[in-house]
VOBA-472011 format. One line per 4 residues: for each residue x, y, z of C-alpha. Coordinates in Angstrom, 2 decimals. Example, Ala and Ser with C-alpha at 12.3 -4.5 7.8 and 13.67 -1.06 7.14 Angstrom:
REM residues 2
12.30 -4.50 7.80 ~ 13.67 -1.06 7.14
This chain:
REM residues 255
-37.93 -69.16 29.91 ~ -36.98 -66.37 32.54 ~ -34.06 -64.17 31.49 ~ -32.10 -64.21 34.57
-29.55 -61.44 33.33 ~ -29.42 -58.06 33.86 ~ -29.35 -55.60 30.50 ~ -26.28 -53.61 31.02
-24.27 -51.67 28.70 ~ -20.46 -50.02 28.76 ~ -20.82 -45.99 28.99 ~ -18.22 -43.62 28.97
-15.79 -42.92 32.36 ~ -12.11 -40.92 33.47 ~ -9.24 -41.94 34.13 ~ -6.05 -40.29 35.08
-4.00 -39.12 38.32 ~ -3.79 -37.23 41.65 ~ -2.05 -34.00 41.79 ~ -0.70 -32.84 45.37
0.26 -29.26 45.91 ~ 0.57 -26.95 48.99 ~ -2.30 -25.75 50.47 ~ -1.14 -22.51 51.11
-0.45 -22.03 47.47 ~ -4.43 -23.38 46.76 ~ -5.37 -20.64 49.47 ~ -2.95 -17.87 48.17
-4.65 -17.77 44.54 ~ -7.70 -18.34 45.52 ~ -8.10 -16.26 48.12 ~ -5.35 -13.13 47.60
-4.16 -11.37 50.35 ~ -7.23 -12.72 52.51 ~ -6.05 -16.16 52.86 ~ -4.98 -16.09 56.37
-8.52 -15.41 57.63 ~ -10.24 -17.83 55.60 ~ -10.72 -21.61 55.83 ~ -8.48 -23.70 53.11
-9.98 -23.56 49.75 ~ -10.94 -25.54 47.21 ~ -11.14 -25.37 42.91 ~ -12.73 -26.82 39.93
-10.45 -27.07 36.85 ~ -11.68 -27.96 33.18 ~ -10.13 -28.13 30.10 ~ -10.94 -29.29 26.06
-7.81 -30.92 24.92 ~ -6.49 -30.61 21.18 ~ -7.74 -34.22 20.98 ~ -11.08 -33.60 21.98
-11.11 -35.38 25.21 ~ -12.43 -33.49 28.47 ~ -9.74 -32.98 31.01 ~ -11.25 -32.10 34.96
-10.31 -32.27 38.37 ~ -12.86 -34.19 40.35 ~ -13.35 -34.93 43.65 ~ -10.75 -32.25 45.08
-9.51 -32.54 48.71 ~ -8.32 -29.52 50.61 ~ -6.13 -30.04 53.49 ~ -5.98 -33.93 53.13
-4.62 -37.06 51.60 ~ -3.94 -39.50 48.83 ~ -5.65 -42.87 49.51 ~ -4.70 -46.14 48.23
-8.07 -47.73 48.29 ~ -7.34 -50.82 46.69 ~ -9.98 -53.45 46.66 ~ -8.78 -56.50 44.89
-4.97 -58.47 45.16 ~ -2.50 -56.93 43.47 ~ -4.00 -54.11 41.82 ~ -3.91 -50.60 42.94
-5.77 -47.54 42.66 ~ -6.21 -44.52 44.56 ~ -8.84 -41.82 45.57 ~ -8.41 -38.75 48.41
-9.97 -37.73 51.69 ~ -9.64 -34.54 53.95 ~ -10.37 -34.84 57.79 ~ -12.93 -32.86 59.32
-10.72 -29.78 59.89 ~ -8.94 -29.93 56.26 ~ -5.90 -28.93 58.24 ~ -3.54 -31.01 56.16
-0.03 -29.81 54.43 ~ -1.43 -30.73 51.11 ~ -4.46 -29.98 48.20 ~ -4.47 -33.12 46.02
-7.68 -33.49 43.32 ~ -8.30 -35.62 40.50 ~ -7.03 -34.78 37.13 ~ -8.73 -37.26 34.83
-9.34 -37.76 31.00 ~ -12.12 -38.79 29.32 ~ -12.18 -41.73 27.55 ~ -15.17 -44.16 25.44
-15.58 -47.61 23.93 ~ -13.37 -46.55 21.17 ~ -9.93 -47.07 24.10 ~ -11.53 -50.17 25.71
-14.40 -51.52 23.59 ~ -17.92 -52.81 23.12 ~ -18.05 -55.22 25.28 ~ -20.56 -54.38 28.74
-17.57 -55.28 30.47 ~ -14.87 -53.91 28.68 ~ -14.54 -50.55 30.60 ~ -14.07 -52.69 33.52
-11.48 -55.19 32.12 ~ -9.62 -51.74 31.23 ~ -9.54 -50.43 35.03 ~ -8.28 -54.22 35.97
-5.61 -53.81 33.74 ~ -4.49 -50.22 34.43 ~ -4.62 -51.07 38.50 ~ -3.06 -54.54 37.93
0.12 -52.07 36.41 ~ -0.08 -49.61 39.12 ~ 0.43 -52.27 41.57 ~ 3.41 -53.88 40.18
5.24 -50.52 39.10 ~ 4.61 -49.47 42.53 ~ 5.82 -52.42 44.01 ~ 2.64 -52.76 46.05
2.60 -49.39 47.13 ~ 1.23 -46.12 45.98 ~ 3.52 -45.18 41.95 ~ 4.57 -41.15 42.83
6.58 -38.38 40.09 ~ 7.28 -35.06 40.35 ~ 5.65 -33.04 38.14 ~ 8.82 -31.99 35.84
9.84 -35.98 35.65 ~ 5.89 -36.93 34.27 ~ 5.95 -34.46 31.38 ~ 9.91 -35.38 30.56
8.74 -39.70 31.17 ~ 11.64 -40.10 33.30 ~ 11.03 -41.47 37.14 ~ 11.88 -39.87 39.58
14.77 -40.56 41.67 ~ 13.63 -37.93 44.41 ~ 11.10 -35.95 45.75 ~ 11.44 -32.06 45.50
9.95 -29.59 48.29 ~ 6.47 -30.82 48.35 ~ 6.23 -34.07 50.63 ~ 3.45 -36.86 49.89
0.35 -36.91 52.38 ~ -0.99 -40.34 51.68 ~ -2.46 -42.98 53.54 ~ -0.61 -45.19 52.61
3.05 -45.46 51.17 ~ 4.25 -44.15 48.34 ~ 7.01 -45.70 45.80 ~ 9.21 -43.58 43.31
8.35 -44.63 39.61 ~ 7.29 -43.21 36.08 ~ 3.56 -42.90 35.41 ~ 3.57 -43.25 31.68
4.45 -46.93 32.47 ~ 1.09 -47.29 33.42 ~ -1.04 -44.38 31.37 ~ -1.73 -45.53 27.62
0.25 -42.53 25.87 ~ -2.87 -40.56 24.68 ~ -4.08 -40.09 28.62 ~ -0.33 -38.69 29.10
-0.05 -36.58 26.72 ~ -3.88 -35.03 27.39 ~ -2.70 -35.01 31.28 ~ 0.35 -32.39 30.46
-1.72 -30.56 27.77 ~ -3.65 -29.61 30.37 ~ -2.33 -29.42 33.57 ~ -0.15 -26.70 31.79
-2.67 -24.86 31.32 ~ -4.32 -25.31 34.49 ~ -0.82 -23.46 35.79 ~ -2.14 -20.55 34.40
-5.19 -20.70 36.00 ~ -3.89 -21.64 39.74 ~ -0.13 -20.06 40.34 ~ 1.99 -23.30 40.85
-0.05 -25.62 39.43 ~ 2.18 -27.02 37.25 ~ 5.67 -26.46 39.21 ~ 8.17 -28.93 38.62
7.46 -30.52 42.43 ~ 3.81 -30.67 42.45 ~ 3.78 -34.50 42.43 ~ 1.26 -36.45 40.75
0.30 -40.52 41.61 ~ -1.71 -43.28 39.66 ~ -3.72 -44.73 39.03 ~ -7.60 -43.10 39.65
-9.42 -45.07 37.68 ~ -12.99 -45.05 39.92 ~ -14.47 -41.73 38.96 ~ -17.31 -43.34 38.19
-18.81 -46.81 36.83 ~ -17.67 -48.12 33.76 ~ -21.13 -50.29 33.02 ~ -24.51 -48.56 33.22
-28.02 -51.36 34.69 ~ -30.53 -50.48 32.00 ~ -33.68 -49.35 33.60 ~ -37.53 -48.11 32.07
-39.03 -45.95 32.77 ~ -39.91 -47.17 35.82 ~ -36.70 -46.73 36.29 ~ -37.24 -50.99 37.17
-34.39 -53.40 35.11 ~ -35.74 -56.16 32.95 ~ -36.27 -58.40 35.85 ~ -39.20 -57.20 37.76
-38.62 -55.84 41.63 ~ -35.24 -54.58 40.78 ~ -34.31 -50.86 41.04 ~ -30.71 -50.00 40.30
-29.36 -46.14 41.44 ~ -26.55 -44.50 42.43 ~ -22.89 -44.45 41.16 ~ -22.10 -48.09 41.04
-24.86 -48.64 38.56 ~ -24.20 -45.66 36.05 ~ -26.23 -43.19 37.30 ~ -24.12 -40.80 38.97
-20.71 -39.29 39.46 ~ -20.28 -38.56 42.87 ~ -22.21 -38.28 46.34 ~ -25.06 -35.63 46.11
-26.02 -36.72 42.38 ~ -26.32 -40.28 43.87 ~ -28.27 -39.30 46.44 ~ -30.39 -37.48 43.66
-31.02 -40.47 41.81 ~ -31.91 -42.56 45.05 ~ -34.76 -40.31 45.83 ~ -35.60 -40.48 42.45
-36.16 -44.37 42.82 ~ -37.64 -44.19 45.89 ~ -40.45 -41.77 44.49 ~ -41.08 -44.51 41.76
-41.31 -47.28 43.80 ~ -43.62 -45.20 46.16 ~ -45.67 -44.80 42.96 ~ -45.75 -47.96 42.07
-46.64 -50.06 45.06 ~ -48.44 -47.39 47.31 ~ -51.42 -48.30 47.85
């Protein structure tokens, strides 16, 4: 008898928040005196935790805006964008944790029943809409009851509420570990009204297609790449992996 399932397995992912910040105070540190001449800047942030997790911005947007991209009813999550120009007020960027089977399971689809449940929270603490805190209420778990001198840049709305409400504790506490320590990396990092908003939760794919080394699944013609099926984290290393395929296939059916 056929097996008409693909092998797939859970693997490791992030999950966390975005952080929104001036640009001008991105460009200022980054740049020095020089800013004003030079176009808006980006960083890359890491961080060990005293837990051991891995703590990292990812996918860092100068000059644009928060995204809700939700895809599914009544779940939320969120990503960022920047125009063409990056000419927007704000930075924002991924902060995310690291996190295993050990916080979700063994299950294939465990990591994925985990996002579900963090986006189905997200949705109804933000009453549909995008769940927003100032920096200074996150780290003291209070919501906030107003914004501070930084203004949201979304696309989409935003809605006043307390993060930890949807963050298991340890992702918190890993979050203000090190985004306090990231303010003494980047000037302002960590000011009280940098605002942060949940839930990012699609750094990359929970489940990995198992491939040979073929790199062909267990069910012949069948060629899984890219981010979606566990083999990269963002756009270039996905298109990495695709020409990777395509060189196999080429080697195996050329004739």
């Amino acid at each position: 008898m056929l097996n008409n399932y693909l092998d797939i397995k859970s693997k490791p992912f992030a999950i966390g928040v975005r952080i929104s910040h001036p640009q001008k105070w991105i460009n200022e540190n980054q740049y020095g005196p020089m800013a004003k001449y030079l176009p808006p800047a980006d960083y890359k942030l890491t961080y060990e935790a005293q837990s051991g997790r891995g703590v990292y911005s990812f996918c860092m947007c100068p000059g644009g805006f928060v995204v809700n991209s939700s895809s599914e009813d009544k779940a939320l999550c969120i990503n960022g964008m920047s125009n063409y120009k990056r000419d927007e007020a704000n930075a924002n960027s991924a902060i995310i944790v690291t996190i295993d089977s050990k916080d979700y399971g063994d299950n294939p689809l465990s990591g994925i029943e985990f996002q579900r449940k963090l986006e189905h929270l997200a949705y109804e603490k933000g009453e549909g809409f995008i769940p927003t805190q100032r920096w200074e209420d996150f780290k003291n778990n209070t919501s906030s009851k107003a914004l501070g001198s930084i203004n949201p840049i979304y696309k989409g709305n935003y809605h006043l509420a307390n993060l930890h409400e949807i963050l298991p504790d340890y992702i918190c506490h890993d979050l203000i570990e090190a985004i306090d320590n990231f303010g003494r990396k980047i000037k302002g990092f960590n000011d009280n009204d940098a605002l942060v908003s949940a839930v990012e939760s699609r750094t990359s794919s929970p489940v990995r297609i198992m491939r040979d080394e073929t790199l062909m699944t267990n069910i012949k013609g069948i060629y899984p790449c890219g981010e979606g099926a566990g083999y990269a984290g963002g756009i270039t290393s996905s298109a990495i992996d695709g020409i990777k395929v395509a060189h196999s296939i080429i080697e195996n059916y050329y004739i």
